[in-house]
Backbone bond lengths (Angstrom), bond angles and torsions (degrees), N, CA, C in turn:
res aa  C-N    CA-C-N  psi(-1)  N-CA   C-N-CA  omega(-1)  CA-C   N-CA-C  phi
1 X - - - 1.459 - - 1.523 108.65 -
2 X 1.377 131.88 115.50 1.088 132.79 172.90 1.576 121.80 -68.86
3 X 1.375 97.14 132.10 1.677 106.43 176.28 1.265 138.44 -72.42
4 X 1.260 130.44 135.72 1.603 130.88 -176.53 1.486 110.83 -81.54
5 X 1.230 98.07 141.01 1.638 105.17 -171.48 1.421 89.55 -101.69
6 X 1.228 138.72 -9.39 1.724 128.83 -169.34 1.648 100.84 -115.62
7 X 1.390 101.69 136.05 1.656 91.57 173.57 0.718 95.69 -101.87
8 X 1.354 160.42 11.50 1.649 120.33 138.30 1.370 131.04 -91.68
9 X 1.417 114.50 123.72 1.417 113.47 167.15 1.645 124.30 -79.26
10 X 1.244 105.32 164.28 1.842 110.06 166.90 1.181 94.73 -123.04
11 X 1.584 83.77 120.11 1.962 87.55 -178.71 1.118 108.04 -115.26
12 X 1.060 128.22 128.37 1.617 153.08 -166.92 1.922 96.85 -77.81
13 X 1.566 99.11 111.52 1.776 93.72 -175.39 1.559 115.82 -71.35
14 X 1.372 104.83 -14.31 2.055 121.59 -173.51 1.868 82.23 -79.59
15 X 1.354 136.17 -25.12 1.703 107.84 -173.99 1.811 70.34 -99.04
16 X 0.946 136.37 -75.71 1.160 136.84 -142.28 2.263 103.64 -28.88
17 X 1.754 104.84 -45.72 1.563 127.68 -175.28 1.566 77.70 -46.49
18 X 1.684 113.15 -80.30 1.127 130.74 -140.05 1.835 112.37 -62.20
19 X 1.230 134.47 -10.21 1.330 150.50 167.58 1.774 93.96 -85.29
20 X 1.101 137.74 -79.77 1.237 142.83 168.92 1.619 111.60 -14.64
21 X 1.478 120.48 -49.58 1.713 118.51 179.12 1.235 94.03 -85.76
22 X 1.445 149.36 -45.23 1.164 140.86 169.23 1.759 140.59 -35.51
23 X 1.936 94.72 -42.74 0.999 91.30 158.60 1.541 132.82 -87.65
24 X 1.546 100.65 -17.09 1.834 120.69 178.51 1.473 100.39 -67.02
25 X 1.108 133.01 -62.37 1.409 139.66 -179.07 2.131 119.09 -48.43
26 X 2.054 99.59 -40.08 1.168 98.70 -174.70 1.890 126.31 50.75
27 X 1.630 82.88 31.20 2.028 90.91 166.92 1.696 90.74 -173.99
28 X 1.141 107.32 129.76 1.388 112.85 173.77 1.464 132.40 -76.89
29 X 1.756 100.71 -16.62 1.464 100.84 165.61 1.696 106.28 -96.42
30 X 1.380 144.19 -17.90 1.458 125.04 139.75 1.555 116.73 -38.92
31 X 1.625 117.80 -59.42 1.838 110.42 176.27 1.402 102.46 -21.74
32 X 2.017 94.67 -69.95 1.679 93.15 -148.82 1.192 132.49 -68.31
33 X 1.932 103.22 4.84 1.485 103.51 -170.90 2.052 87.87 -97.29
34 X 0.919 114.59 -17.23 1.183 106.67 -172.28 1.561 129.21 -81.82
35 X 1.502 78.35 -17.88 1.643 118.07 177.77 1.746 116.60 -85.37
36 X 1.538 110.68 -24.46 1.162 122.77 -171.21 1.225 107.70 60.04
37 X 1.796 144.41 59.95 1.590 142.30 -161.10 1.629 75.52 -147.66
38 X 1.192 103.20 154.95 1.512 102.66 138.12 1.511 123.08 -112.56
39 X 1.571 107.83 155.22 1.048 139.96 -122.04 1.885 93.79 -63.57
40 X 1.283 118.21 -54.94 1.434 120.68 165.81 1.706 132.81 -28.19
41 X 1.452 89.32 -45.97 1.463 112.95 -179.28 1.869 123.04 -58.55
42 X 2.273 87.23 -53.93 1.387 79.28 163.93 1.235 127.03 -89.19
43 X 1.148 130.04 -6.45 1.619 138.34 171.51 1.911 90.66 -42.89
44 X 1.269 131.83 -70.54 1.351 156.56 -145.36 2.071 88.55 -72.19
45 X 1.488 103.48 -40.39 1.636 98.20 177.29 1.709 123.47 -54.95
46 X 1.656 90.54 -51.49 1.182 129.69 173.21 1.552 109.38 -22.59
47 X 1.920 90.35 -63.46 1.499 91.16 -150.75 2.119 86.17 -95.20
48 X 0.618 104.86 -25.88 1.658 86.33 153.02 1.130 137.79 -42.19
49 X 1.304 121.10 -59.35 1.462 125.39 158.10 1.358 116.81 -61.37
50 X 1.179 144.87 -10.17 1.488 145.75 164.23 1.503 104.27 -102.39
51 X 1.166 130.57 16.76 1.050 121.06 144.62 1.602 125.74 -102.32
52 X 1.623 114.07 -5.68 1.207 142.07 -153.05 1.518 88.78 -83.19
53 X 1.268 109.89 -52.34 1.674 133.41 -137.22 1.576 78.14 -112.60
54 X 1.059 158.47 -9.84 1.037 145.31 -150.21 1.854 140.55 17.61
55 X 1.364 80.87 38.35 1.688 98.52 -167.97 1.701 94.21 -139.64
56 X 1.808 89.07 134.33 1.724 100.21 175.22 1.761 92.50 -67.15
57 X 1.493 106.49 146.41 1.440 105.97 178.20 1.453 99.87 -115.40
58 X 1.658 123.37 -31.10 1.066 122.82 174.31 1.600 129.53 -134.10
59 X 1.651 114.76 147.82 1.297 135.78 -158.73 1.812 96.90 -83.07
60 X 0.821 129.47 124.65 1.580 145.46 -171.85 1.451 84.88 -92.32
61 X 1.729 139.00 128.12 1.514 116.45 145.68 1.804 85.00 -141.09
62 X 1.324 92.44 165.36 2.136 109.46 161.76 0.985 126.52 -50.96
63 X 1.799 109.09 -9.33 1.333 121.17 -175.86 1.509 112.67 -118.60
64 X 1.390 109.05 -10.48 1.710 90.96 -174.61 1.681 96.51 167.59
65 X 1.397 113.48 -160.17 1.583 100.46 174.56 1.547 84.07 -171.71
66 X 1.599 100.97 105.13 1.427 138.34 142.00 1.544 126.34 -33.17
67 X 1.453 135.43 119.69 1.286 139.47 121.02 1.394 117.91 -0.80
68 X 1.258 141.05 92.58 2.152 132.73 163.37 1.247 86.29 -47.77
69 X 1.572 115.23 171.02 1.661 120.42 138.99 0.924 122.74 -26.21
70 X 1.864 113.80 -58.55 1.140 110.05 -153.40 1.848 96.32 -75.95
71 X 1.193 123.40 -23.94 1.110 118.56 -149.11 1.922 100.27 -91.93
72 X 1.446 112.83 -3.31 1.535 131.21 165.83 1.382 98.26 -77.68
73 X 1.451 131.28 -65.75 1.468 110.03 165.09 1.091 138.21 -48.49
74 X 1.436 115.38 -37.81 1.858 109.61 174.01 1.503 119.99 -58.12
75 X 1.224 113.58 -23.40 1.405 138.25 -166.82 1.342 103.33 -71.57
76 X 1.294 118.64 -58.53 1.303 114.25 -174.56 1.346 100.16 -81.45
77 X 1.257 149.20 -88.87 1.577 135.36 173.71 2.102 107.31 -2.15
78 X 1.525 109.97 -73.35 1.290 111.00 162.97 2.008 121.86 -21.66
79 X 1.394 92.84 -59.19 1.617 68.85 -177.62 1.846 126.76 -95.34
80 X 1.439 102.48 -0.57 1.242 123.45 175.48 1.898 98.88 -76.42
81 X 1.132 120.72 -26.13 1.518 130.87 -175.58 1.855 99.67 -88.31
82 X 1.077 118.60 -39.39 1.488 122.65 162.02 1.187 123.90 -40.38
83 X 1.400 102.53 -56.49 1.133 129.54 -170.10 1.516 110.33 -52.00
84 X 1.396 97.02 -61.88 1.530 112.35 -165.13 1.428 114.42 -72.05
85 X 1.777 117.95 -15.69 1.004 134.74 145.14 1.135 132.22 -25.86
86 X 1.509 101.75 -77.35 1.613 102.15 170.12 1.574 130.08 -90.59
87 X 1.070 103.37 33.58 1.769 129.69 173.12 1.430 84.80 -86.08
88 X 1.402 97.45 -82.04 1.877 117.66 -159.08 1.510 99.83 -51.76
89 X 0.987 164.07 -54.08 0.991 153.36 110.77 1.412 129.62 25.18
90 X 1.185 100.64 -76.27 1.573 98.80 172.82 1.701 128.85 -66.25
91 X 1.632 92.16 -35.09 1.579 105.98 164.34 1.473 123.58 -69.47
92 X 1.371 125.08 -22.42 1.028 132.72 169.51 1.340 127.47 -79.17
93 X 1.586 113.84 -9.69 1.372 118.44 174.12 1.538 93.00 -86.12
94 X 1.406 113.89 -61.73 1.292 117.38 -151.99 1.816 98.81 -58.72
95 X 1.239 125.78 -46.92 1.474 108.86 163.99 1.629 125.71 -55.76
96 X 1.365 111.21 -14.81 1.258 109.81 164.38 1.349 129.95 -89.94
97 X 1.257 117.83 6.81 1.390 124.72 -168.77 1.841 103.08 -151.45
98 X 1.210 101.28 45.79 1.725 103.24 170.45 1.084 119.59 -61.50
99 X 1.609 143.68 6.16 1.036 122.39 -160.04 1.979 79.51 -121.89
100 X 1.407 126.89 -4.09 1.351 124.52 179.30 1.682 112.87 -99.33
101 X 1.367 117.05 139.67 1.335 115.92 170.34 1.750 98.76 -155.17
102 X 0.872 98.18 151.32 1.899 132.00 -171.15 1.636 108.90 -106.53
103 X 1.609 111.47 106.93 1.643 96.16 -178.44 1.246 80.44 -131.38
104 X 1.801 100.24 143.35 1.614 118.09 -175.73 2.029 89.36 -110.49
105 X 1.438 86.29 166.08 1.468 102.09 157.08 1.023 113.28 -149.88
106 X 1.737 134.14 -179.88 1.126 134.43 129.07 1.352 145.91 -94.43
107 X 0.972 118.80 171.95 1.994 125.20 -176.50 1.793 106.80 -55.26
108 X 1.835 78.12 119.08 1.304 96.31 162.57 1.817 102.56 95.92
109 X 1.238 113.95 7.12 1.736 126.60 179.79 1.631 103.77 -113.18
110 X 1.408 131.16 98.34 1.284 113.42 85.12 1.452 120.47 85.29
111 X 1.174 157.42 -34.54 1.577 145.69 -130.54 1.635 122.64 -89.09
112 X 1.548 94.78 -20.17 1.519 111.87 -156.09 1.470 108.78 -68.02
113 X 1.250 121.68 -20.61 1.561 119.77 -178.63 1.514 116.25 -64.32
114 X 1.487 102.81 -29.18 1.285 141.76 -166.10 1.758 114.56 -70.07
115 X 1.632 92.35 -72.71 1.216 110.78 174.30 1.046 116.91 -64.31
116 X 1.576 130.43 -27.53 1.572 126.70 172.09 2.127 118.81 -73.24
117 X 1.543 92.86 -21.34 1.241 89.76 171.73 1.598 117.38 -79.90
118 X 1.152 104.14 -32.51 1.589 111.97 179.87 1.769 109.55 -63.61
119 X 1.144 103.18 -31.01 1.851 121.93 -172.49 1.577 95.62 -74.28
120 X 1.019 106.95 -50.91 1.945 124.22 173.84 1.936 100.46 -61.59
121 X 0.609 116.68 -74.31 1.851 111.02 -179.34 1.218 115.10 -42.00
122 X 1.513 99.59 -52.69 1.876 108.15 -167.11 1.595 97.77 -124.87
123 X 1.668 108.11 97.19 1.652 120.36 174.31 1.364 91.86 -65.19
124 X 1.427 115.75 -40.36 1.711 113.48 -170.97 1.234 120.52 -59.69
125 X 1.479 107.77 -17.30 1.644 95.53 -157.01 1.690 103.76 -76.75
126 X 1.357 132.05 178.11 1.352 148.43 171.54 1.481 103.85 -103.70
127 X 2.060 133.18 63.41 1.392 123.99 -166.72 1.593 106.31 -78.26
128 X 1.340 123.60 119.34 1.521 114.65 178.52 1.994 104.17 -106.26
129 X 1.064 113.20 152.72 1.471 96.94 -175.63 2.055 86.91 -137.48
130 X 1.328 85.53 144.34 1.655 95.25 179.20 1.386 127.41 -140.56
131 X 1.048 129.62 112.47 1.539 153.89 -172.83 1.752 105.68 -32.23
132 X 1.060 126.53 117.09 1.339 93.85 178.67 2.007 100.73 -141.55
133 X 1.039 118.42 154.04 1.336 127.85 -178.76 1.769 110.48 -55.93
134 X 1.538 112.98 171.40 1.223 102.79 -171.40 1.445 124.31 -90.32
135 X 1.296 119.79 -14.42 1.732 146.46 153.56 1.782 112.28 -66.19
136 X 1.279 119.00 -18.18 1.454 122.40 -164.96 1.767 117.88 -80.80
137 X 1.780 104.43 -14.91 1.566 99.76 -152.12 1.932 110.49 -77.36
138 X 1.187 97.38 -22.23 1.909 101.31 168.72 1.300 110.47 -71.32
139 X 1.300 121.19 -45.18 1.701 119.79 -161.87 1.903 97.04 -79.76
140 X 1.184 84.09 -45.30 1.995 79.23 -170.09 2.141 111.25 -52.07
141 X 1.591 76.53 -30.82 1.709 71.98 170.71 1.486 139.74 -125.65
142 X 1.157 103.02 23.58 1.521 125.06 150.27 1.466 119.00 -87.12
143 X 1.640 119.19 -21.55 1.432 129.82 -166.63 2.023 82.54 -106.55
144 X 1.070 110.92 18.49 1.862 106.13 -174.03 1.385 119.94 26.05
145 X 2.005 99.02 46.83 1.853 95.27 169.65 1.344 100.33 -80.74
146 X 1.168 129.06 -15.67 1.598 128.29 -171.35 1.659 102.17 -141.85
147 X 1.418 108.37 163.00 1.349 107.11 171.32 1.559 118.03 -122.71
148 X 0.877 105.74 19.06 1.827 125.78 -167.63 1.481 114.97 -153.45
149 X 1.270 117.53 111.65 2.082 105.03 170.95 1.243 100.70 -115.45
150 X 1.369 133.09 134.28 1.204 130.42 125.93 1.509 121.71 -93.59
151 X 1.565 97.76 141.06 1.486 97.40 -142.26 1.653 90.96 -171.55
152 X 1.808 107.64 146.73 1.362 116.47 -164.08 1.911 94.58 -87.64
153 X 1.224 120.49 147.87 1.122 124.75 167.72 2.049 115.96 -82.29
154 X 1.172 127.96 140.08 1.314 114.17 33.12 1.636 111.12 -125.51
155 X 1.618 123.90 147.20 1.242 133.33 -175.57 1.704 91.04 -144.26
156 X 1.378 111.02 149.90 1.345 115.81 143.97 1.377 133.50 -39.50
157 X 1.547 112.41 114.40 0.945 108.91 -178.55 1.798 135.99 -112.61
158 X 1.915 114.85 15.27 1.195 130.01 -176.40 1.646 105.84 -62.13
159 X 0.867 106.68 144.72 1.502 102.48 172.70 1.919 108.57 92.17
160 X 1.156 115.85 -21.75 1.543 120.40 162.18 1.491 114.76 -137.64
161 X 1.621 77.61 156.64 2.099 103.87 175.85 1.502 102.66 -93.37
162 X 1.615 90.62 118.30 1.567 105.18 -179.91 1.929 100.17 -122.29
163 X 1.719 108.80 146.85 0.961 122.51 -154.28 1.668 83.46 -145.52
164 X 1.459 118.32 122.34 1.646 137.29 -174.85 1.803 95.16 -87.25
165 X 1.406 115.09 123.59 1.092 123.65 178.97 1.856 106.01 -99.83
166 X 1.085 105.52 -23.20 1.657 88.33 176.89 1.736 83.32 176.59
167 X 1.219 87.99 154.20 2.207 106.75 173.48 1.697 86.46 -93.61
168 X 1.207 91.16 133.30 1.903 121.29 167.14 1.709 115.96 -120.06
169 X 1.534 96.30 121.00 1.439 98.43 -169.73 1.584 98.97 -78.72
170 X 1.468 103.94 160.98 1.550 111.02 -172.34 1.413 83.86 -101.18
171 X 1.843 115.75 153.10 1.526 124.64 141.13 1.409 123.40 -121.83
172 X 0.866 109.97 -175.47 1.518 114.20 -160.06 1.605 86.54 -108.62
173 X 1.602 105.46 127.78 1.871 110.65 179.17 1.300 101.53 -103.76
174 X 1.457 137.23 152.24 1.217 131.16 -179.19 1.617 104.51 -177.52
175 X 1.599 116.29 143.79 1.515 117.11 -153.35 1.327 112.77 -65.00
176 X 1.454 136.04 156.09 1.228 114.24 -161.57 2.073 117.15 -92.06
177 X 1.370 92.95 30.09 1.149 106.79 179.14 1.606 115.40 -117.77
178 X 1.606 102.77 2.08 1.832 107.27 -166.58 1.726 94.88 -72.71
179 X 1.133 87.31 171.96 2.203 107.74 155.39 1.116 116.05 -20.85
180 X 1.790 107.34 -65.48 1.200 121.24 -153.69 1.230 133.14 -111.45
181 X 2.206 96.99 15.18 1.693 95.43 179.99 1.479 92.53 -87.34
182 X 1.141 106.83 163.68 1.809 136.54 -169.79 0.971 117.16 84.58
183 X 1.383 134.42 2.45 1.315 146.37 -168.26 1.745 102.49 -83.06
184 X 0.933 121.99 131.01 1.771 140.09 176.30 1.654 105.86 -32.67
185 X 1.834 91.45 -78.67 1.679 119.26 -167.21 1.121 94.45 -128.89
186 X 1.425 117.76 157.75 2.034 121.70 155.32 1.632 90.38 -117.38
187 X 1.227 101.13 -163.65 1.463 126.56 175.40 1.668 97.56 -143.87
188 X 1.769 107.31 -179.05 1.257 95.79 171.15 1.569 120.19 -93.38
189 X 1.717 119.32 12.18 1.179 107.34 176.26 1.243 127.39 -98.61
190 X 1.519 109.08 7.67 1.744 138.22 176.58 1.718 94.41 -83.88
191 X 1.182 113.95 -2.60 1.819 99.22 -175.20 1.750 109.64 -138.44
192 X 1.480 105.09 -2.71 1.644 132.36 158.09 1.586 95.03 4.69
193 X 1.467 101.03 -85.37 1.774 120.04 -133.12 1.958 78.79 -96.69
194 X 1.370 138.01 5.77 1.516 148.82 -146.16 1.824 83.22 -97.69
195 X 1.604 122.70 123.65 1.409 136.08 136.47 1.462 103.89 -40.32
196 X 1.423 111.35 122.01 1.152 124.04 149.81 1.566 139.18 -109.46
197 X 1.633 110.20 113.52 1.275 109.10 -179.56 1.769 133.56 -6.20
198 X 1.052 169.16 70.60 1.322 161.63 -178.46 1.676 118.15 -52.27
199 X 1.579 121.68 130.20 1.080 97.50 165.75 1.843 101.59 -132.05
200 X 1.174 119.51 -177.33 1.312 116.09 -147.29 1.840 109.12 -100.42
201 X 1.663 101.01 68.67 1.690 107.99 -156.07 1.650 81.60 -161.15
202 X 1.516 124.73 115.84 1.529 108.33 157.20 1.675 118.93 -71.09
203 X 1.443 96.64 -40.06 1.925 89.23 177.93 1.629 125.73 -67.22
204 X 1.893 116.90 -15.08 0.975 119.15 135.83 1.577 155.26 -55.01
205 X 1.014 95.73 -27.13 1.561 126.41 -175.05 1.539 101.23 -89.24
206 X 1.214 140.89 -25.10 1.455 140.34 -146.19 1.514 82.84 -115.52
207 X 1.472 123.85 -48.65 1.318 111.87 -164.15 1.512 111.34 -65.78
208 X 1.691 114.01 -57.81 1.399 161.51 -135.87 1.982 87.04 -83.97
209 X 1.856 99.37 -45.00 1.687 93.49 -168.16 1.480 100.21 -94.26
210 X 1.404 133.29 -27.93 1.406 149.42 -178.34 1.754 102.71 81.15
211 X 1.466 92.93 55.08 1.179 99.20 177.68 1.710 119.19 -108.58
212 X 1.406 136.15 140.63 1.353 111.90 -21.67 1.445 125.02 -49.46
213 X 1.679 119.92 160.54 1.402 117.00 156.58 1.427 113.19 -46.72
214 X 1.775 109.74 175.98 1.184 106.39 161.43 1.721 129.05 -72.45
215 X 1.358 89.80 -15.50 1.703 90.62 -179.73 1.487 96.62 -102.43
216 X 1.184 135.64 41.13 1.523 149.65 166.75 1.542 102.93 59.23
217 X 1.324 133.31 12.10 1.929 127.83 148.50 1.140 95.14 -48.37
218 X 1.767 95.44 141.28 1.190 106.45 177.23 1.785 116.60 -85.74
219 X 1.178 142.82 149.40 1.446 119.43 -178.04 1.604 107.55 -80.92
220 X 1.673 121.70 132.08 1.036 142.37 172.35 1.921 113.91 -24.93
221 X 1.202 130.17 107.47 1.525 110.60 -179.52 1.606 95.08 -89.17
222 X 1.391 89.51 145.84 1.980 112.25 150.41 1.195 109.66 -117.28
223 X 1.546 103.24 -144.08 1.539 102.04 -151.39 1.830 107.36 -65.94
224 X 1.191 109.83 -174.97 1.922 115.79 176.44 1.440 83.04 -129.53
225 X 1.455 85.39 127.80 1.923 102.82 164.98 1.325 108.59 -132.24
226 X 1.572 114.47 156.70 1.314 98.72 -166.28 2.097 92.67 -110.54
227 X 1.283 123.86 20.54 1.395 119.13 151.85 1.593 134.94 -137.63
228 X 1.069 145.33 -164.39 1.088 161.31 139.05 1.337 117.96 -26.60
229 X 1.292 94.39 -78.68 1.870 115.38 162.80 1.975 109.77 -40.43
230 X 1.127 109.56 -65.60 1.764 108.91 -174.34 1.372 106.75 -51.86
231 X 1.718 114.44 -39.94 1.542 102.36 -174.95 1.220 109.87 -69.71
232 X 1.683 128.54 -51.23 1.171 106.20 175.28 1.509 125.60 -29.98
233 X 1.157 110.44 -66.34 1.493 118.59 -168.52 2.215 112.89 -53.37
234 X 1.020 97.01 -6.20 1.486 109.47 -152.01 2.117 89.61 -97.67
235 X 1.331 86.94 -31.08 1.667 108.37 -166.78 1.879 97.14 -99.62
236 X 1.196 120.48 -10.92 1.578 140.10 165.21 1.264 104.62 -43.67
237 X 1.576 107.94 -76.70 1.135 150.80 -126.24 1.417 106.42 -96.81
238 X 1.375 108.75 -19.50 1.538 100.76 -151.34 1.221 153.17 124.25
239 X 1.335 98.00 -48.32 1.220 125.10 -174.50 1.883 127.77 -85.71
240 X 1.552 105.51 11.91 1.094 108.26 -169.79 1.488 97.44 179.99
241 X 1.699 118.85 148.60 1.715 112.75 152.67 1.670 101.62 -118.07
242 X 1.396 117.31 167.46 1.285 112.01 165.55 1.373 115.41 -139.23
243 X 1.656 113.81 176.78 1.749 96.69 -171.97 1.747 76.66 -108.66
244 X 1.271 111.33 150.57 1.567 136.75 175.55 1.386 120.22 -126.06
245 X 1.446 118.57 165.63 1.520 121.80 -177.90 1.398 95.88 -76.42
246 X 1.339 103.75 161.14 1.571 103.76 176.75 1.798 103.35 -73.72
247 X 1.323 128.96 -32.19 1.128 128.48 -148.80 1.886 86.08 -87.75
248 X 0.910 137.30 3.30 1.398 138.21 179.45 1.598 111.69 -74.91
249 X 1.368 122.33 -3.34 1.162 123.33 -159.03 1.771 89.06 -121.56
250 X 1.459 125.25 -7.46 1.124 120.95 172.37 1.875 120.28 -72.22
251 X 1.393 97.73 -38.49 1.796 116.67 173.73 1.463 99.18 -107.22
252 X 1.325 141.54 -34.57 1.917 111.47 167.08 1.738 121.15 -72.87
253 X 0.883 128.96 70.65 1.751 144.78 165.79 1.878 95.37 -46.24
254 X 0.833 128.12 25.82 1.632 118.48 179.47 1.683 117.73 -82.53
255 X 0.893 114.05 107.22 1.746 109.48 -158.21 1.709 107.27 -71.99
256 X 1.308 110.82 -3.85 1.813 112.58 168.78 1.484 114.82 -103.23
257 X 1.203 106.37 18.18 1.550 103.77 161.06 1.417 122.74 -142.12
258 X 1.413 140.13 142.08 1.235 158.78 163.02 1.425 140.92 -121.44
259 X 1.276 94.53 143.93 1.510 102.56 -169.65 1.610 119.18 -82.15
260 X 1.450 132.38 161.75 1.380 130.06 163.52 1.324 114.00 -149.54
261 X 0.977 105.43 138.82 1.745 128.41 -169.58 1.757 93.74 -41.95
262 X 1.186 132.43 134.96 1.733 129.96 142.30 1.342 111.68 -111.51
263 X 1.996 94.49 135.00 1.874 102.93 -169.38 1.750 66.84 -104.16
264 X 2.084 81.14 158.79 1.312 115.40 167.42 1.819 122.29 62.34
265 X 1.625 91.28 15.49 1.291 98.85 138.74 1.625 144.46 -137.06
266 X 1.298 112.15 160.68 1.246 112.16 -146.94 1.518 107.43 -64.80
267 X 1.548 142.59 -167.10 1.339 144.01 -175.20 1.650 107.46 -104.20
268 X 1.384 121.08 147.60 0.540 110.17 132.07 1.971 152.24 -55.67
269 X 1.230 116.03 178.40 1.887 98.59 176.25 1.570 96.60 -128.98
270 X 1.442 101.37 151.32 1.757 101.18 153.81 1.355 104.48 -105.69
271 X 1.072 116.22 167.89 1.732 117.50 -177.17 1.536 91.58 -158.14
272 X 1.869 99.58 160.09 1.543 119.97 176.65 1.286 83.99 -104.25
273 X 1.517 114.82 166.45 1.511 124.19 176.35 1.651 117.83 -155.66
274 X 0.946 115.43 114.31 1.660 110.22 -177.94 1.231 133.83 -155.34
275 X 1.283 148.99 113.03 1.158 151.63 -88.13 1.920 95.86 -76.68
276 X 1.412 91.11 147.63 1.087 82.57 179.40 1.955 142.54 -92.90
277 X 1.984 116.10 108.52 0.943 115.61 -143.34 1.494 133.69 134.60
278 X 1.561 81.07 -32.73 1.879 111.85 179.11 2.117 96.12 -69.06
279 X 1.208 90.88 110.67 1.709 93.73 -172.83 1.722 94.63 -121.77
280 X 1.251 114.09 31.66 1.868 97.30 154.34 1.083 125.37 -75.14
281 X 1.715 106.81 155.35 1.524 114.49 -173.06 1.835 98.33 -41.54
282 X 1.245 100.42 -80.21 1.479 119.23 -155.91 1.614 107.05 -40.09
283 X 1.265 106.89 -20.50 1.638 100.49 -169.05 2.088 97.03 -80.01
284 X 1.506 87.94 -57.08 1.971 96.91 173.27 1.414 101.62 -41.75
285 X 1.241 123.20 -37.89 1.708 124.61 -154.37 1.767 93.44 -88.23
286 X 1.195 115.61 -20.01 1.467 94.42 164.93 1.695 106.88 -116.37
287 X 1.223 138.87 35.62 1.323 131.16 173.71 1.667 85.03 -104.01
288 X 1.356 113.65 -30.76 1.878 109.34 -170.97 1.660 97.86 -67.02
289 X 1.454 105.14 -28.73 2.236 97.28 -163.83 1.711 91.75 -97.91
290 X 1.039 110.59 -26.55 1.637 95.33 162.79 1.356 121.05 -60.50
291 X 1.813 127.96 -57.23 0.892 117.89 -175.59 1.726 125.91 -89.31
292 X 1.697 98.03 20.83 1.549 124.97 155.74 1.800 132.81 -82.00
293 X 1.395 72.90 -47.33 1.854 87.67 169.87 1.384 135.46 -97.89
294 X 1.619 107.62 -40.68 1.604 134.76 -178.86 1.432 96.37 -76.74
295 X 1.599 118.05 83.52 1.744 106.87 167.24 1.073 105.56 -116.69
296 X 1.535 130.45 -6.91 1.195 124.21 178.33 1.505 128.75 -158.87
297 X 1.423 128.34 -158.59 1.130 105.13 -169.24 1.829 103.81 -100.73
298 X 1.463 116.42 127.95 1.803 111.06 -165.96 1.344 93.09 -51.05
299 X 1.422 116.05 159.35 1.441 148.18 -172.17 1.207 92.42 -93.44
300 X 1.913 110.24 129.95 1.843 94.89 159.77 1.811 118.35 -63.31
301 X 1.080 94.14 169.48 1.778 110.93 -179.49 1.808 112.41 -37.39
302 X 1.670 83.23 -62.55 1.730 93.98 -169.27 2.083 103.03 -89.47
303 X 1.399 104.94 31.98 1.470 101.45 -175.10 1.760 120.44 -101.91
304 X 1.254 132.16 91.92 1.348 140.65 -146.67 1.552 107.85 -17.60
């Protein structure tokens, strides 16, 4: 391997990516399919960048293709340099584009009181608002599809600053033909021996099913759906009741299902959420009209 007489290199971050799946993968025709290259091409990247660095980074065998030492150290520097890549990057748009911000929500929330005040302060701004599923509100904004969630708890929350916009009582939904529609209040021992909806989240499921009970019963499972939409229909049918936000009854209009008050349990929360650190105007400028407007859960249409 020939030696560099200059200590500094320019390292190209597209060989730098492409050494990184190579060594993660440990086969160069997995890299290149993952890589979309063919397989020749990146072999030829490869040894470019190990000629750059002047260190073999990788072990060629019949069986696979190994990390060197040296090429276990580049690796880790390598993806810590990735990393910081798409930081700078991402931070560099968002300082370049202050007058744009991205607010997600979820089903059955609410935002518009919000978003129109923010639209009213800042004519300048670019406000985009985006629909998002009920598992989606961490990933959409750690991956910076949005820069704002309002969004029902509970989700992981390391990595963002979350701010509780109002406690939302849960009710118990159930078809409007069960036992227990017309009923005032339940408790949870009116729904004991009761199938409960499943959805595909244990820290969801534990809160959402109140599982364990308080006297440690476990709550009954029914079916696993992987949305919003299936449980309704699942809770239609029969085949299941579930406990819901109260504000869920503002966007489900379905005339075979109903809600009922549950005493002696605790509330749900809504919360704002946004990365944590992210200090632009526009993002502060709508956590102030959220926690101006968003106090509670909207009233249905025909609700006194």
């Amino acid at each position: 391997m020939p030696e560099t007489s200059d200590s500094s290199v320019d390292l190209d971050l597209r060989l730098v990516r492409y050494f990184t799946v190579v060594a993660e993968q440990r086969h160069f025709g997995r890299a290149a399919a993952v890589l979309h290259l063919a397989q020749p091409s990146l072999s030829r990247q490869i040894r470019r960048l190990e000629e750059q660095l002047g260190a073999r980074l990788l072990d060629r065998t019949p069986q696979g293709t190994h990390p060197t030492e040296a090429g276990e150290t580049f690796l880790r520097h390598a993806r810590t340099l990735l990393r910081s890549a798409a930081q700078a990057v991402a931070q560099t748009r968002q300082t370049a584009e202050p007058t744009r911000v991205a607010i997600g929500y979820t089903t059955g929330l609410i935002i518009t009181p919000a978003v129109r005040d923010l639209r009213r302060q800042h004519p300048e701004a670019q406000v985009h608002t985006h629909h998002l599923a009920w598992n989606q509100p961490r990933a959409a904004l750690l991956k910076h599809q949005v820069d704002v969630v309002v969004a029902r708890m509970p989700f992981a929350t390391d990595g963002l600053q979350v701010t509780v916009l109002y406690d939302e009582p849960r009710l118990l939904m159930v078809s409007v033909d069960h036992r227990l529609a017309g009923k005032e209040s339940v408790v949870l021992d009116d729904i004991a021996e009761e199938p409960m909806a499943c959805l595909p989240d244990p820290v969801w499921n534990a809160f959402w099913r109140v599982d364990p009970r308080p006297d440690g019963r476990r709550a009954p499972e029914g079916p696993v759906v992987e949305s919003i939409e299936d449980k309704h229909e699942v809770i239609a049918s029969g085949q299941a009741v579930a406990l819901v936000p109260a504000g869920a009854m503002t966007t489900n209009r379905r005339p075979d299902l109903v809600t009922i008050a549950v005493r002696g349990v605790e509330p749900g929360q809504v919360v704002l959420a946004t990365r944590a650190g992210d200090r632009r105007s526009l993002v502060a400028a709508f956590r102030t009209a959220a926690l101006t407007h968003l106090t509670g859960p909207p009233r249905p249409r025909d609700a006194p």
